[in-house]
PyMOL Python script that loads the backbone (N, CA, C, O; Angstrom):
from pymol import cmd

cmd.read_pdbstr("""\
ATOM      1  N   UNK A   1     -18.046  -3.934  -4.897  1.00  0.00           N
ATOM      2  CA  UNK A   1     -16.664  -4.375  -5.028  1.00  0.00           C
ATOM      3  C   UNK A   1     -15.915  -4.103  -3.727  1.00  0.00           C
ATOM      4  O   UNK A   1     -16.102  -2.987  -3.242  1.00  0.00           O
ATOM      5  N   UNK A   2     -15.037  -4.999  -3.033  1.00  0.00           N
ATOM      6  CA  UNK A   2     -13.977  -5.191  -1.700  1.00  0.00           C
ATOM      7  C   UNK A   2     -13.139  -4.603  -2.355  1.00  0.00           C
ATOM      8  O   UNK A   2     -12.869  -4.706  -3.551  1.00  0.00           O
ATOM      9  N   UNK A   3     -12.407  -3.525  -1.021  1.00  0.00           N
ATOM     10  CA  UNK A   3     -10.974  -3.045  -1.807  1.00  0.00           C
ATOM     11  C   UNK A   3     -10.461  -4.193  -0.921  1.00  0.00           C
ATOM     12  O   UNK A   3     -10.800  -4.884   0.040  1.00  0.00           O
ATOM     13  N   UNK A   4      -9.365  -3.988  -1.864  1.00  0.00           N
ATOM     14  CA  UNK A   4      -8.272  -4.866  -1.073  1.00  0.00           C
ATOM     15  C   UNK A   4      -6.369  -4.262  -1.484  1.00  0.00           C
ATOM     16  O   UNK A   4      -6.196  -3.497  -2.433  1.00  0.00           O
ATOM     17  N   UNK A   5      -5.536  -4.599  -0.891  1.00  0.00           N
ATOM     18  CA  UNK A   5      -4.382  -3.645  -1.021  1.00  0.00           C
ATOM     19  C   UNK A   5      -4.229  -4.047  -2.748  1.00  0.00           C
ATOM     20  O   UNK A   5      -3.498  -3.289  -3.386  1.00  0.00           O
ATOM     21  N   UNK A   6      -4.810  -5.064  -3.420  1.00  0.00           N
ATOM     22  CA  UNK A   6      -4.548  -4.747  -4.601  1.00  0.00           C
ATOM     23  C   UNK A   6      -5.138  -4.018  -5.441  1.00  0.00           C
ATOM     24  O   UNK A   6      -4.853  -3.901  -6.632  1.00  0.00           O
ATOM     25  N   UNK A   7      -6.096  -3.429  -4.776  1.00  0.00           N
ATOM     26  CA  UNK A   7      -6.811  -2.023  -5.231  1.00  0.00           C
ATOM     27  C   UNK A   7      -6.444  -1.088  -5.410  1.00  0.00           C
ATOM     28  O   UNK A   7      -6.864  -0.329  -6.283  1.00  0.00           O
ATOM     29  N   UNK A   8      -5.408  -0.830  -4.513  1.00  0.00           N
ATOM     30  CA  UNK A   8      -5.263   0.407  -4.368  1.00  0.00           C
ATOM     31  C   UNK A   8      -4.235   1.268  -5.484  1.00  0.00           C
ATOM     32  O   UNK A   8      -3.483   0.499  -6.083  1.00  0.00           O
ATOM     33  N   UNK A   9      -4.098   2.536  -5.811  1.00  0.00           N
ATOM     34  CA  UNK A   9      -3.484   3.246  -6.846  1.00  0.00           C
ATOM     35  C   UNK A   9      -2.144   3.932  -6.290  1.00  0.00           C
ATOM     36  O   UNK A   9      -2.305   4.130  -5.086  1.00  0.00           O
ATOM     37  N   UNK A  10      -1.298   4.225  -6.576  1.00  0.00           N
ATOM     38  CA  UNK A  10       0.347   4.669  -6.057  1.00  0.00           C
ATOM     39  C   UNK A  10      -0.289   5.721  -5.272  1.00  0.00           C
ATOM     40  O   UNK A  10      -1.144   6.378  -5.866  1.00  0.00           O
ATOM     41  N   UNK A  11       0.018   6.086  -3.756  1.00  0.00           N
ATOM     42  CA  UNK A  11      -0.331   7.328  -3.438  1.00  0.00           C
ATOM     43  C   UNK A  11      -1.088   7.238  -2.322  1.00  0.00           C
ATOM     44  O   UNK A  11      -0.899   7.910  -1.308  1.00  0.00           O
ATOM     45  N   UNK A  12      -2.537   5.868  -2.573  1.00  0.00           N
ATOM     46  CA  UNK A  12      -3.728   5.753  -1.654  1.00  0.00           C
ATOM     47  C   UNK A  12      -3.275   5.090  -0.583  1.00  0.00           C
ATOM     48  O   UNK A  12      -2.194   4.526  -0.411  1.00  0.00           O
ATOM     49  N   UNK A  13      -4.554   5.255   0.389  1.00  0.00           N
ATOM     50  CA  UNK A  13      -3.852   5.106   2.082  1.00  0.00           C
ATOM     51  C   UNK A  13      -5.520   4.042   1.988  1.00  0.00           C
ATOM     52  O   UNK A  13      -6.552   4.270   1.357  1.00  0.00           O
ATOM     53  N   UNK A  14      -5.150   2.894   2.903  1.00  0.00           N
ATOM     54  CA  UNK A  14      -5.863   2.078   3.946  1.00  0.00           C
ATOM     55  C   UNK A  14      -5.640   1.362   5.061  1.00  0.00           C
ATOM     56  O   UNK A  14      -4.627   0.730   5.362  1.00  0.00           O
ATOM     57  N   UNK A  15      -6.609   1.491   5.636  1.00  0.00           N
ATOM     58  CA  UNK A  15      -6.726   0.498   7.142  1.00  0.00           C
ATOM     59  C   UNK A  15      -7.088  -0.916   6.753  1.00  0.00           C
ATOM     60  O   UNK A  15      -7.954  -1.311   5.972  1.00  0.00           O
ATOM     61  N   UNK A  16      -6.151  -1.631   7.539  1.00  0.00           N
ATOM     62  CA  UNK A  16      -6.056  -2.916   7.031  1.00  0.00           C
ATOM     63  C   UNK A  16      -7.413  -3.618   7.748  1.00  0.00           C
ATOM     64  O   UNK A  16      -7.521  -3.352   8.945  1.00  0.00           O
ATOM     65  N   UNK A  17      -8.368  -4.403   7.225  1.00  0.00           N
ATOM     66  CA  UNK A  17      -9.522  -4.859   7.926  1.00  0.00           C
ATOM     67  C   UNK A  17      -8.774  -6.428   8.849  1.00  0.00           C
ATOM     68  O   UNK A  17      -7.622  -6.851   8.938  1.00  0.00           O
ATOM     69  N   UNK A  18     -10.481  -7.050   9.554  1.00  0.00           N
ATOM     70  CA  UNK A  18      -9.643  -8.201   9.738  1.00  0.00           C
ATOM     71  C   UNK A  18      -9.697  -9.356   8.117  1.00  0.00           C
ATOM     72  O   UNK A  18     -10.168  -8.992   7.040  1.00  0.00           O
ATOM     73  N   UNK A  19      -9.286 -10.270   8.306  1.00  0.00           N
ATOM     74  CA  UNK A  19      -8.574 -11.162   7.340  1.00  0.00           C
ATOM     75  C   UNK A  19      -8.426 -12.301   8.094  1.00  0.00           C
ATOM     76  O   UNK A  19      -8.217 -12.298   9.307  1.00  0.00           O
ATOM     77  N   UNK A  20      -8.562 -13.574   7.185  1.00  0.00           N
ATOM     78  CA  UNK A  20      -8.118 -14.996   7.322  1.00  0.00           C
ATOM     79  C   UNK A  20      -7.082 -15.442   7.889  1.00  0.00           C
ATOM     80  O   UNK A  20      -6.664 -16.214   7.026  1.00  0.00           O
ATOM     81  N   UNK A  21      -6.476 -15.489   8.611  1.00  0.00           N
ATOM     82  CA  UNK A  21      -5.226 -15.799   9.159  1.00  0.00           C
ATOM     83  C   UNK A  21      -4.326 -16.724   8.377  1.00  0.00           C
ATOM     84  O   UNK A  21      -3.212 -16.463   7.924  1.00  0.00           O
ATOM     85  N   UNK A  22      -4.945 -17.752   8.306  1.00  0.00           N
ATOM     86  CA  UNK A  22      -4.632 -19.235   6.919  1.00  0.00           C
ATOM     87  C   UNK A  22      -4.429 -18.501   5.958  1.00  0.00           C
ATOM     88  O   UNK A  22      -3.578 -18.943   5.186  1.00  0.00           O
ATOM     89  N   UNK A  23      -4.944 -17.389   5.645  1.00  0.00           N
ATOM     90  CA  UNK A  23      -4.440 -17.460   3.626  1.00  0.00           C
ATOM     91  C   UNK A  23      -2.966 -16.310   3.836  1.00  0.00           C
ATOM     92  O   UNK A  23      -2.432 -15.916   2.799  1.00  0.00           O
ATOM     93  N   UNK A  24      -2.511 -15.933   4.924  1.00  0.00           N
ATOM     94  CA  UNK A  24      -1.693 -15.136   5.195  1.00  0.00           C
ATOM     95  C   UNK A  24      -0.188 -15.626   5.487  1.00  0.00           C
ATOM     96  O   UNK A  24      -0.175 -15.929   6.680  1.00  0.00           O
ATOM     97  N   UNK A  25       0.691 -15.773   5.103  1.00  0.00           N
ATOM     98  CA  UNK A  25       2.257 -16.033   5.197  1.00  0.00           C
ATOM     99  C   UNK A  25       2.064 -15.393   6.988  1.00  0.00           C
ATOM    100  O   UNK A  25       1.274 -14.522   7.353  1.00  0.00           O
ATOM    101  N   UNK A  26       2.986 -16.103   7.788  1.00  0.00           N
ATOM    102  CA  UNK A  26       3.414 -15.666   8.810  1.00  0.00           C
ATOM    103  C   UNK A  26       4.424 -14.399   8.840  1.00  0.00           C
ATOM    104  O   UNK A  26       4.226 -13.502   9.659  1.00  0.00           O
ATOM    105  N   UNK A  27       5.312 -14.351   8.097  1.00  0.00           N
ATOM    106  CA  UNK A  27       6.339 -13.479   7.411  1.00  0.00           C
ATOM    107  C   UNK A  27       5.665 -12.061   7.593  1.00  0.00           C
ATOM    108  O   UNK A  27       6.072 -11.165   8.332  1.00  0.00           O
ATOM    109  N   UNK A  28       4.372 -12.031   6.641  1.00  0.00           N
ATOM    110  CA  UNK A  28       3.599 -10.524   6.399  1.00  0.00           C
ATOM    111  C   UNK A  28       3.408 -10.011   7.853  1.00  0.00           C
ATOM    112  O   UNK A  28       3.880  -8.986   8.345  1.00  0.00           O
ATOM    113  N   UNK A  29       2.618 -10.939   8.428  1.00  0.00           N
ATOM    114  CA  UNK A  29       1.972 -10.737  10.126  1.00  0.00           C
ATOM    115  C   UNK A  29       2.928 -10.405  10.552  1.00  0.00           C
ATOM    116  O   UNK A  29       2.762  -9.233  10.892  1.00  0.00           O
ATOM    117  N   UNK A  30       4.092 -10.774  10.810  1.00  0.00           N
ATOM    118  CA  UNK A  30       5.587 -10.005  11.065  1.00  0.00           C
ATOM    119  C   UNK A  30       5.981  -8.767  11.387  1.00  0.00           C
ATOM    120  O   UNK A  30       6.233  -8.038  12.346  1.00  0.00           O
ATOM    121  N   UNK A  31       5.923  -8.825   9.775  1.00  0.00           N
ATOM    122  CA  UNK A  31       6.643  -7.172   9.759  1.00  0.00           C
ATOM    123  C   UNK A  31       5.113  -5.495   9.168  1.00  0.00           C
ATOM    124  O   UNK A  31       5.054  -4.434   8.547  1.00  0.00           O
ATOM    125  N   UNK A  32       4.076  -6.661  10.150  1.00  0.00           N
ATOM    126  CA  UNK A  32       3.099  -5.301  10.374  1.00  0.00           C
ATOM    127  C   UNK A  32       2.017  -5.201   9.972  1.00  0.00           C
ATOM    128  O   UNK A  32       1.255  -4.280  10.265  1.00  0.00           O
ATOM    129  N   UNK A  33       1.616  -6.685   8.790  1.00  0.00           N
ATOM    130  CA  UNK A  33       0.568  -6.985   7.900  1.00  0.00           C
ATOM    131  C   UNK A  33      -0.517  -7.053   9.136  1.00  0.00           C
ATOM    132  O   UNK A  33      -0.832  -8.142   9.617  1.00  0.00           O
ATOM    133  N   UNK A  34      -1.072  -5.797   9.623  1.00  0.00           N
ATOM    134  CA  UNK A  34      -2.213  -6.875  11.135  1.00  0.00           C
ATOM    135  C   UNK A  34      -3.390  -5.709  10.609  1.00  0.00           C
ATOM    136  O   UNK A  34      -3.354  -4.617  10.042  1.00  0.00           O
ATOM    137  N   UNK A  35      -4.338  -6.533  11.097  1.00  0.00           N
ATOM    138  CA  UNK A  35      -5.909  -5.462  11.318  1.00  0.00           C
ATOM    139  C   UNK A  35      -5.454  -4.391  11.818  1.00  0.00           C
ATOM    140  O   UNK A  35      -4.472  -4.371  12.561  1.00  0.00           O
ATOM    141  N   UNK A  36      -6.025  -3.513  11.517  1.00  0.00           N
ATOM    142  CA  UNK A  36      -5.983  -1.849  12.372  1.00  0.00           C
ATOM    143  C   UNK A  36      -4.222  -1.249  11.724  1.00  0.00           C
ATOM    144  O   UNK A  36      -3.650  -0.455  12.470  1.00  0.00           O
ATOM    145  N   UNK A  37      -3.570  -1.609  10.555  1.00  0.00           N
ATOM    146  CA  UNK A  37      -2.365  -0.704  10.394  1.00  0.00           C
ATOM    147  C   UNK A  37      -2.796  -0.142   8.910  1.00  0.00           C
ATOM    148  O   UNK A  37      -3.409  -0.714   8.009  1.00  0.00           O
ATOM    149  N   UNK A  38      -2.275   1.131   8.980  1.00  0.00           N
ATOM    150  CA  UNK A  38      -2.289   1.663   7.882  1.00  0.00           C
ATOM    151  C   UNK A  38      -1.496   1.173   6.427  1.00  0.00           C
ATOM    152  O   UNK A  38      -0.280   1.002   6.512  1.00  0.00           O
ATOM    153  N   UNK A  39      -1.924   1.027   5.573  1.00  0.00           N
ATOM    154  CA  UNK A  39      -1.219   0.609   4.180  1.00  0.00           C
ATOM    155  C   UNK A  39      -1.316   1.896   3.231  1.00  0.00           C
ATOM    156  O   UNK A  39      -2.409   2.449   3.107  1.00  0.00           O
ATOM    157  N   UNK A  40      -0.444   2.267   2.715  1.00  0.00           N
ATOM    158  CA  UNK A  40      -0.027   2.490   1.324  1.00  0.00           C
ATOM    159  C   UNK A  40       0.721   2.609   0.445  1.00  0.00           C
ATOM    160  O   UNK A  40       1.811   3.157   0.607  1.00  0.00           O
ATOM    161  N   UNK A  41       0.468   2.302  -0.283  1.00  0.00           N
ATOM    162  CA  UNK A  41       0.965   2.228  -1.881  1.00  0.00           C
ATOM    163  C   UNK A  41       2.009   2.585  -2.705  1.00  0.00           C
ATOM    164  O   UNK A  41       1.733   2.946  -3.849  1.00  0.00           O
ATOM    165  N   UNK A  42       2.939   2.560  -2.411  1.00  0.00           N
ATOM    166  CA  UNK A  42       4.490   3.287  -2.902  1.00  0.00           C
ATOM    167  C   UNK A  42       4.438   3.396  -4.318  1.00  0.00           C
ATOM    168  O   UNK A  42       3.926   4.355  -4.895  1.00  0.00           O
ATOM    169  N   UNK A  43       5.220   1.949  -5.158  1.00  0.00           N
ATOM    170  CA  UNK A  43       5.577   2.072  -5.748  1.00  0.00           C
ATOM    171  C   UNK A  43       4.394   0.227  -6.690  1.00  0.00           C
ATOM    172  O   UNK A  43       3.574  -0.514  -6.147  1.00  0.00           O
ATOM    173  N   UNK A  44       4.925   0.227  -8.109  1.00  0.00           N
ATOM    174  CA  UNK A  44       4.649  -1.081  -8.362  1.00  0.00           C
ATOM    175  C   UNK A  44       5.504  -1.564  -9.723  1.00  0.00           C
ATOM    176  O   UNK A  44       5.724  -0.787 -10.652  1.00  0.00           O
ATOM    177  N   UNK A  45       5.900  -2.794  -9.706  1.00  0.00           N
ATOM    178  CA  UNK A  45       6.374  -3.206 -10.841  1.00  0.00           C
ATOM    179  C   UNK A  45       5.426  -3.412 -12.278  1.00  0.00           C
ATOM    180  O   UNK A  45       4.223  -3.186 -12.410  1.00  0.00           O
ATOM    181  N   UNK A  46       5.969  -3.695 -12.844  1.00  0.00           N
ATOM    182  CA  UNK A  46       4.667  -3.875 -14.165  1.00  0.00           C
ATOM    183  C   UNK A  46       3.791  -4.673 -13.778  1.00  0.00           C
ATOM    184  O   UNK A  46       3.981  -5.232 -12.698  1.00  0.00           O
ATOM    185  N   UNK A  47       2.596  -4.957 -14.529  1.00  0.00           N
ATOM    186  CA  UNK A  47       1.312  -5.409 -13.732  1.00  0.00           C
ATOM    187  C   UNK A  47       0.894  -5.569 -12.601  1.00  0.00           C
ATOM    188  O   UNK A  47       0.164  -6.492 -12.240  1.00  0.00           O
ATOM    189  N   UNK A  48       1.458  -4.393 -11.710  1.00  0.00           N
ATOM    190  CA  UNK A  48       1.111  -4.732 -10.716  1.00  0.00           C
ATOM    191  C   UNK A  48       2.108  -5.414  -9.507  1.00  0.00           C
ATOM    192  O   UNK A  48       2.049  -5.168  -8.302  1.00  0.00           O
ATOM    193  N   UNK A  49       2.998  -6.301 -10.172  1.00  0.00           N
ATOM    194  CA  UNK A  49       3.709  -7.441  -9.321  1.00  0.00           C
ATOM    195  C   UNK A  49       4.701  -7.503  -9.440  1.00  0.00           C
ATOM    196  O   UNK A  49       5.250  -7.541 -10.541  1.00  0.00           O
ATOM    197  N   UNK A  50       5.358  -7.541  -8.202  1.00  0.00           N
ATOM    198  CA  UNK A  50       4.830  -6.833  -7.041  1.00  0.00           C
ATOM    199  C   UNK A  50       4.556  -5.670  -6.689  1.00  0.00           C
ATOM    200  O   UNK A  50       4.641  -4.859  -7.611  1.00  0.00           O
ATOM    201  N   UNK A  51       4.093  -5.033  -5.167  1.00  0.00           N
ATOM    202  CA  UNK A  51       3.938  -3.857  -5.099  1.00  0.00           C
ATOM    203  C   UNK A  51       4.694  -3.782  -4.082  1.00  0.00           C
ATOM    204  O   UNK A  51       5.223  -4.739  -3.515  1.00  0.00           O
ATOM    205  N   UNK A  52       4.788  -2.628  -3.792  1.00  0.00           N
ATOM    206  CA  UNK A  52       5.576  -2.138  -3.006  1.00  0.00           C
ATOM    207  C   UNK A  52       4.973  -1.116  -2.071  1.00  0.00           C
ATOM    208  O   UNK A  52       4.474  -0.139  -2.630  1.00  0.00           O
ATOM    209  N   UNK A  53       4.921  -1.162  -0.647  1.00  0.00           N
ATOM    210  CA  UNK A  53       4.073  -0.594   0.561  1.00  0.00           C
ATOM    211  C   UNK A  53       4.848  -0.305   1.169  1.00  0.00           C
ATOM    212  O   UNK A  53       6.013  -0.696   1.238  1.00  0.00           O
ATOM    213  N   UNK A  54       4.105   0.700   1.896  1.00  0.00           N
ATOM    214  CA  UNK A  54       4.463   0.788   3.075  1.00  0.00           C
ATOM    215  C   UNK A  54       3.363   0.628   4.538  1.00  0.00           C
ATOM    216  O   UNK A  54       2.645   1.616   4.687  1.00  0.00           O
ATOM    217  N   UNK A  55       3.203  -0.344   5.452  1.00  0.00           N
ATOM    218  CA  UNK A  55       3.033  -0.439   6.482  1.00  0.00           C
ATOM    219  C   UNK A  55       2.861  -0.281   7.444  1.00  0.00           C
ATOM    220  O   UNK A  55       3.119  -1.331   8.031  1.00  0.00           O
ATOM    221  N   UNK A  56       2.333   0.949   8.560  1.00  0.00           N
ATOM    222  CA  UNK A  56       3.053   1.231   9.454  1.00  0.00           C
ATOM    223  C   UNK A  56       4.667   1.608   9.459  1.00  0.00           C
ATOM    224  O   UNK A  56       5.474   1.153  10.270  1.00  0.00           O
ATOM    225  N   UNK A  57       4.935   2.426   8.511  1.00  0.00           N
ATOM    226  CA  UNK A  57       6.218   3.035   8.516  1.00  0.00           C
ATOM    227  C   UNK A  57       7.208   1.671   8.117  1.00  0.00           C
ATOM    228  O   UNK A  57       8.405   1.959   8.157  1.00  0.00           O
ATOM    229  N   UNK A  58       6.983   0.573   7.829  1.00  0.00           N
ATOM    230  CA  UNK A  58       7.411  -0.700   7.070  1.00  0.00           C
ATOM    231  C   UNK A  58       7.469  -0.468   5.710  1.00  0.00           C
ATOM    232  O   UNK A  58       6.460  -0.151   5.080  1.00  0.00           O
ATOM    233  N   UNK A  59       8.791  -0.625   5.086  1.00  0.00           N
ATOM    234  CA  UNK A  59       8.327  -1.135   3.686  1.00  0.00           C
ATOM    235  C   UNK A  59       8.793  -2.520   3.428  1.00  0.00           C
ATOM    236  O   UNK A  59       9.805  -3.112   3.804  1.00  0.00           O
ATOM    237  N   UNK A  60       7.793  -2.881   2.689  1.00  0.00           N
ATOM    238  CA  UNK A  60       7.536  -4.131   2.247  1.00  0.00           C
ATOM    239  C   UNK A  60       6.992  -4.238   0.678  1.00  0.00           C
ATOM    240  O   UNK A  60       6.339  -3.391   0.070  1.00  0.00           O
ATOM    241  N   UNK A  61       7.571  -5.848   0.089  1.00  0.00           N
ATOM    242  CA  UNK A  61       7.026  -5.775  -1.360  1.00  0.00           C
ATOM    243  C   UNK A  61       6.715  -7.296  -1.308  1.00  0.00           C
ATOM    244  O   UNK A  61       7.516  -8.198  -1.064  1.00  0.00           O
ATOM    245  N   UNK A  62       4.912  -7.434  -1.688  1.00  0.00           N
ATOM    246  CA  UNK A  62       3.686  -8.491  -1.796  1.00  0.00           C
ATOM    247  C   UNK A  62       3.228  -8.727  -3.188  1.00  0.00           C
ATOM    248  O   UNK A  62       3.003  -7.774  -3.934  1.00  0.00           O
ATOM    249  N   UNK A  63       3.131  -9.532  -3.438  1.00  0.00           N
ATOM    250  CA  UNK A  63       2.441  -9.752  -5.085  1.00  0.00           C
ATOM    251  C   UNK A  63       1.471  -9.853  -4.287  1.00  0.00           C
ATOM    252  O   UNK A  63       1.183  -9.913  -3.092  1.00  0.00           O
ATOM    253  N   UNK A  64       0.770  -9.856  -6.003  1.00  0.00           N
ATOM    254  CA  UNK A  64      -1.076  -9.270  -6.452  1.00  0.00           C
ATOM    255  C   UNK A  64      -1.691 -10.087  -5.738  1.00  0.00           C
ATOM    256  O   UNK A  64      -2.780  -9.845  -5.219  1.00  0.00           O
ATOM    257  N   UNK A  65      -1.006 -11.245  -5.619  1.00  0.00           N
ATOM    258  CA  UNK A  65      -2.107 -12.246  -5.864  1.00  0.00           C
ATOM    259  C   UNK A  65      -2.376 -12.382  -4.240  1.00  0.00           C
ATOM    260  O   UNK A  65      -3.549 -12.592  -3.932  1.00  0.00           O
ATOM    261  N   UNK A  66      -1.350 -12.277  -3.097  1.00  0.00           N
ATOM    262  CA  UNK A  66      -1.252 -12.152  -1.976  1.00  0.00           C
ATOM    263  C   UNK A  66      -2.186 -10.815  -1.307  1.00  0.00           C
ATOM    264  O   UNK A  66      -2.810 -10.846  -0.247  1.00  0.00           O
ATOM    265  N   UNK A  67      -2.086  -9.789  -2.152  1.00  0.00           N
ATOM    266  CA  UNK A  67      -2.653  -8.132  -1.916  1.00  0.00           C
ATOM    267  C   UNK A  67      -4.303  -8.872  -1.858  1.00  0.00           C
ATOM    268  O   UNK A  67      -4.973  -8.815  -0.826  1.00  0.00           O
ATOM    269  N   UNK A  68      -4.757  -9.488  -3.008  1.00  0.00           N
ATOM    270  CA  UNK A  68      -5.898  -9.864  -3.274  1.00  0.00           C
ATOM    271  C   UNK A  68      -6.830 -10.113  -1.994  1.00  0.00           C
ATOM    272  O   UNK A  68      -7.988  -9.734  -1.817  1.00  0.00           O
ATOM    273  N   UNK A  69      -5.938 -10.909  -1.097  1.00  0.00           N
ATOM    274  CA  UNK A  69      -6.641 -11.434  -0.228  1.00  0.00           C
ATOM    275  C   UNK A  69      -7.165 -10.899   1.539  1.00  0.00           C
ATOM    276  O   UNK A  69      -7.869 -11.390   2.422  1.00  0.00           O
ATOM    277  N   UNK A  70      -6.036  -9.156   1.305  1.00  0.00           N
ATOM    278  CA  UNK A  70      -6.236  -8.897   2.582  1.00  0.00           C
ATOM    279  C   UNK A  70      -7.106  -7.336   1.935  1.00  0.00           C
ATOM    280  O   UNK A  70      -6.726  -6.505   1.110  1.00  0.00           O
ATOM    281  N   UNK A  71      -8.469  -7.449   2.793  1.00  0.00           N
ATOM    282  CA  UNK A  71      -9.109  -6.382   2.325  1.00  0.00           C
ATOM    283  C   UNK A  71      -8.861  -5.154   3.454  1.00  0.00           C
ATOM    284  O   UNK A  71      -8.472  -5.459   4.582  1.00  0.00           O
ATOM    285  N   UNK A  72      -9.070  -3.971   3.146  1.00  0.00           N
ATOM    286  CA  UNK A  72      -8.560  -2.810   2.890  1.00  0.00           C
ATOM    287  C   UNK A  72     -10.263  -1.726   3.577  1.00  0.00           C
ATOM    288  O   UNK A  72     -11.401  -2.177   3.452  1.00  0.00           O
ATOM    289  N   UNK A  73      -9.985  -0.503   4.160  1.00  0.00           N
ATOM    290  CA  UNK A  73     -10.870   0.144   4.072  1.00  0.00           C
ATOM    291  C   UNK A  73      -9.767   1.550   3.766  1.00  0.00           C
ATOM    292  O   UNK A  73      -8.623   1.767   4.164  1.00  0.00           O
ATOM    293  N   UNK A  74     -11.011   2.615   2.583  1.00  0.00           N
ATOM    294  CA  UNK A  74     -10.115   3.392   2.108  1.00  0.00           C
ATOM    295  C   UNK A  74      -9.704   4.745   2.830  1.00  0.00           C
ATOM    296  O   UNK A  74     -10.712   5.157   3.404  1.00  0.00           O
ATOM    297  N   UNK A  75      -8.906   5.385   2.981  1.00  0.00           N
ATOM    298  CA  UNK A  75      -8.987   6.858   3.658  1.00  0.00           C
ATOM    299  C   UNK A  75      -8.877   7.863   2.975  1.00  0.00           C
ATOM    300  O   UNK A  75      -8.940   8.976   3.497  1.00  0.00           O
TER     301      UNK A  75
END
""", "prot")
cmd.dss("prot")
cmd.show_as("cartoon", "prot")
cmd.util.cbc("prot")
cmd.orient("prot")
């Protein structure tokens, strides 16, 4: 099983791998969504969606379905 930031549990920390560029909003890439930044896990709404991260000292809030697609290595 791929983690991916929708893996992850309130609390957990990952390094963002590389990723598809195309399945990615320009927006995310923005404000920090890149290979090599740390992600974790703040907070989440019910099922999941959205969640709520933090970034590289960014917070930001991504639905599931978006999390799905950028995989994750765990720390």
């Amino acid at each position: 099983m791929k983690n991916t930031i929708a893996t992850l549990d309130i609390g957990q920390k990952g390094i963002i791998k590389e990723f598809s560029i195309d399945e990615i909003p320009l927006k995310l890439l923005e404000m920090g969504c890149l290979p090599g930044n740390e992600v974790e896990l703040l907070h989440t709404a019910p099922y999941k969606c959205p969640m709520y991260l933090s970034i590289n000292g960014s917070h930001l809030a991504m639905r599931k379905e978006m999390a799905e697609y950028i995989e994750i290595e765990l720390l």
